[in-house]
C-alpha positions as semicolon CSV with decimal commas, in nm:
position;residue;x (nm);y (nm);z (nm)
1;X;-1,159;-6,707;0,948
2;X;-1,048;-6,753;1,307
3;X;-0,722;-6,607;1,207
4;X;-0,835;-6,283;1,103
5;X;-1,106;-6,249;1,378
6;X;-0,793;-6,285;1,581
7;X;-0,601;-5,981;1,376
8;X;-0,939;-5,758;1,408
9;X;-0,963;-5,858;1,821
10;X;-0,594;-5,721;1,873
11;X;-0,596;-5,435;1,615
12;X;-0,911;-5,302;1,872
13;X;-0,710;-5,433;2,213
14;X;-0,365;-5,337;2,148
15;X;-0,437;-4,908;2,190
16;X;-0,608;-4,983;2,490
17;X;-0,323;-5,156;2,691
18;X;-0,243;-4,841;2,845
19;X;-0,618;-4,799;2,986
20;X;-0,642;-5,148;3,155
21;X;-0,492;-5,415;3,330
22;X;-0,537;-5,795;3,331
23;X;-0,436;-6,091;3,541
24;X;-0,495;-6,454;3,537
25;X;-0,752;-6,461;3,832
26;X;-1,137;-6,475;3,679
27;X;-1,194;-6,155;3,907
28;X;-1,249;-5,864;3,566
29;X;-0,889;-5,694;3,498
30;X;-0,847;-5,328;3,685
31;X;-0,867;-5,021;3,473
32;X;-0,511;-4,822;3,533
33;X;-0,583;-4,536;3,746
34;X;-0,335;-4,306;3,523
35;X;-0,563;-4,293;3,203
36;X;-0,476;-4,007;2,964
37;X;-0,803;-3,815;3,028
38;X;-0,734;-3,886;3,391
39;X;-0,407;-3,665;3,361
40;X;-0,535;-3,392;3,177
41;X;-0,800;-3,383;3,419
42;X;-0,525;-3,370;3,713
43;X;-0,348;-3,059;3,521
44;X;-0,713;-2,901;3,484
45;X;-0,747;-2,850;3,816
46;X;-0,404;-2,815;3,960
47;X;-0,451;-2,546;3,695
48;X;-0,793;-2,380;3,889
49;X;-0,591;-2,443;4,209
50;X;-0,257;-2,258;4,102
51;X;-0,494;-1,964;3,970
52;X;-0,641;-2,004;4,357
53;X;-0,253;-1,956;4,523
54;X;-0,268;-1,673;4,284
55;X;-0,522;-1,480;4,435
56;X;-0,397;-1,561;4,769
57;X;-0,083;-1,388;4,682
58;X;-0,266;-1,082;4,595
59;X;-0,482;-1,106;4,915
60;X;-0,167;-1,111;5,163
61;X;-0,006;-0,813;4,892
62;X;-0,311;-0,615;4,926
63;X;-0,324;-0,681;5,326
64;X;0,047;-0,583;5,379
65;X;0,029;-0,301;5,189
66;X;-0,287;-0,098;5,189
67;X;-0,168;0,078;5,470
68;X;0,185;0,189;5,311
69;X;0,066;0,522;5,135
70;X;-0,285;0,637;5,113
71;X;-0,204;0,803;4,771
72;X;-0,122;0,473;4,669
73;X;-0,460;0,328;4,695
74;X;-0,598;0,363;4,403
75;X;-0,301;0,214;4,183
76;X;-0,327;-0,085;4,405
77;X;-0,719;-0,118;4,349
78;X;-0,646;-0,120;3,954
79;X;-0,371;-0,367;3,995
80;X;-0,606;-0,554;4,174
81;X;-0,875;-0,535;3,926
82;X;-0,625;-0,640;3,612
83;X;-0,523;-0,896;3,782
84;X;-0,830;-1,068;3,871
85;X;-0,972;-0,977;3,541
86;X;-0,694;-1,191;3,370
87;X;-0,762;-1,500;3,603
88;X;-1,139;-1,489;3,562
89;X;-1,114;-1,476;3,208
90;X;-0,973;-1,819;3,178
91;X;-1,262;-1,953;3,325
92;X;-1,537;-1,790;3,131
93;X;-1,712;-2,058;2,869
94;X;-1,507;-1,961;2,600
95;X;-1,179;-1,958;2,776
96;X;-0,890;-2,218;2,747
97;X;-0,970;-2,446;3,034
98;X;-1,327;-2,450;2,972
99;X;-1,248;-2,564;2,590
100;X;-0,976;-2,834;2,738
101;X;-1,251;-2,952;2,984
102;X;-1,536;-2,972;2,720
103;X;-1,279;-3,143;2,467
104;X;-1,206;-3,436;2,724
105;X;-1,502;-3,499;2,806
106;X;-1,621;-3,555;2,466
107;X;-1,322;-3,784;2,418
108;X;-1,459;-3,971;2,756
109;X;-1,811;-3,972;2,584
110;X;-1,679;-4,134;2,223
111;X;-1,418;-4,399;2,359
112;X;-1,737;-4,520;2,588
113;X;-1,954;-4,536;2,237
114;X;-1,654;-4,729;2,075
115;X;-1,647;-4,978;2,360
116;X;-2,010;-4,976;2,389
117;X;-2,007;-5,112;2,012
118;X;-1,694;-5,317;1,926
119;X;-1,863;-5,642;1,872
120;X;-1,889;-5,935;2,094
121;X;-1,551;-6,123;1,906
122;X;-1,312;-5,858;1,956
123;X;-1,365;-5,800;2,333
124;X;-1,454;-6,012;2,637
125;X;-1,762;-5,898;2,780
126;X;-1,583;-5,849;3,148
127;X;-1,350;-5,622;2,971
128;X;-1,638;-5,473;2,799
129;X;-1,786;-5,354;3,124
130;X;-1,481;-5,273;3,324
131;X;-1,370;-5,001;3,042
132;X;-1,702;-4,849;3,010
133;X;-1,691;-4,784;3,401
134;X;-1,373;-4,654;3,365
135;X;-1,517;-4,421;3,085
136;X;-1,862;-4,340;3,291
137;X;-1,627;-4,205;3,568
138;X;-1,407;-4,016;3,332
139;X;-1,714;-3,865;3,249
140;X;-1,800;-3,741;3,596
141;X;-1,473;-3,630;3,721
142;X;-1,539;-3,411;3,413
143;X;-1,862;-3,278;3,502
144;X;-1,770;-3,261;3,850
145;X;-1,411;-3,028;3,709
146;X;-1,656;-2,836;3,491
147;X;-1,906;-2,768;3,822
148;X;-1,601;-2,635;4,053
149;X;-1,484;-2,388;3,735
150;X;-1,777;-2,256;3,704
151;X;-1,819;-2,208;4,111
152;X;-1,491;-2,053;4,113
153;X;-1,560;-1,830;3,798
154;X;-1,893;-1,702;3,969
155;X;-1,729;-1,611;4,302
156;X;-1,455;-1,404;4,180
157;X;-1,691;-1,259;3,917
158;X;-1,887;-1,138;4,235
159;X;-1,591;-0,990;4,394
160;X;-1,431;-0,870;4,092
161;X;-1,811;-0,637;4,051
162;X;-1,741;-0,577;4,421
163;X;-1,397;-0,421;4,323
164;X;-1,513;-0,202;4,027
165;X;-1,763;-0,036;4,301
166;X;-1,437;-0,020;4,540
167;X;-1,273;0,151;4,210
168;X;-1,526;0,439;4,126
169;X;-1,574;0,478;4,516
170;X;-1,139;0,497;4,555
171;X;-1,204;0,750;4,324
172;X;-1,420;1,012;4,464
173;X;-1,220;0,980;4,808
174;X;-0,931;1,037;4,634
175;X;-1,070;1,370;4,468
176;X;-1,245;1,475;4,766
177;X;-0,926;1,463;4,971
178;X;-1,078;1,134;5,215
179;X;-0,751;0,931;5,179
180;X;-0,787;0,723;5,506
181;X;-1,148;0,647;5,437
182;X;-1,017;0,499;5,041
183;X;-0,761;0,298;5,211
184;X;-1,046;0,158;5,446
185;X;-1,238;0,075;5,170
186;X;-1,010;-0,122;5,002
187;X;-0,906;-0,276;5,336
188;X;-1,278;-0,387;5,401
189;X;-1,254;-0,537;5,008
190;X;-0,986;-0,736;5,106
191;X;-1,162;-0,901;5,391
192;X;-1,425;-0,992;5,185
193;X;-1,121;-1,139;4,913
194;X;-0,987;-1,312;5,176
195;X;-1,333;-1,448;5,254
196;X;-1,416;-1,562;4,905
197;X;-1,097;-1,750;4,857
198;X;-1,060;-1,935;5,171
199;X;-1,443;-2,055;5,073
200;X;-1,334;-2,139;4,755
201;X;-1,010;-2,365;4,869
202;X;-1,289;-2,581;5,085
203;X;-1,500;-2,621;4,754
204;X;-1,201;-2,657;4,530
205;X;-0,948;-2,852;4,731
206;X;-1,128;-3,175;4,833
207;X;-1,347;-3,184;4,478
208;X;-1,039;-3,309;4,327
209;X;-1,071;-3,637;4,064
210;X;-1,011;-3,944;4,245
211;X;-0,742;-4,166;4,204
């Protein structure tokens, strides 16, 4: 009997080697600050702040150039447009890093249910409670990823609208001969890009999972 309790307690503790760490103090072992979810999480949002260096880079384009040739103007508003149409898109509900997000968190939410119910002779109690801490913060660095997406996704949504007015005004400039008054529009849109990200790198930037 004592045997095969023993073959049932390290069939459940052997996968999780890799989530914690013992020693032979009586202080409870450490939970290993590189967990799996813990790295996805990292790529999730080195992921948002790549897409945010992204958007700089079209901020300083836009600035250099929306001076160069007034005729020019409107190309560089659709560019614009496209190209913050494609990164706002990955962030709506049903795009890829919101599914990734969603799909580690529920993986944070069942290995905390597992733990929760392995029963009390495969797992020391200590170990019981430092693992479903470890799991309980998983679960709020996800929430917490999931909050700062959807910030992000709302404020470029608001300046992507912003643009598509820019757009249809460009236009009527454009036909009505006012080429220095389209290129000030799309200057003033700018500022307000320019605005919205460095906002969004004080949101983003320090909101980052713990270690």
């Amino acid at each position: 009997m004592r045997k095969t309790v023993l073959v049932v307690a390290l069939s459940v503790l052997l996968p999780l080697a890799a989530l914690a760490q013992t020693n032979s103090t009586a202080e409870p072992p450490q939970v290993s600050a590189e967990t799996p979810i813990k790295s996805e999480l990292d790529k999730i949002f080195s992921s948002l702040q790549s897409q945010l260096k992204d958007v700089d880079k079209l901020a300083a384009h836009l600035k250099a150039t929306a001076n160069r040739k007034a005729e020019d103007t409107q190309q560089q508003i659709n560019g614009a447009a496209d190209t913050l149409s494609a990164l706002t898109d990955r962030l709506q509900p049903t795009g890829d890093l919101t599914s990734q997000l969603t799909a580690l968190r529920n993986a944070a939410a069942l290995h905390r249910k597992r733990i929760q119910e392995m029963p009390k002779e495969a797992i020391e109690e200590a170990d019981r409670t430092t693992l479903m801490k470890a799991w309980d913060k998983a679960i709020v660095e996800a929430d917490k990823t999931a909050a700062s997406m959807g910030d992000m996704r709302d404020r470029l949504t608001h300046v992507l609208k912003k643009l598509r007015m820019r757009q249809a005004a460009a236009g009527e400039y454009l036909l009505a001969g006012q080429y220095q008054a389209a290129v000030a529009s799309l200057r003033a849109w700018v500022g307000e890009l320019e605005a919205t990200v460095n906002s969004l790198h004080q949101a983003i930037d320090p909101a980052k999972p713990s270690t």
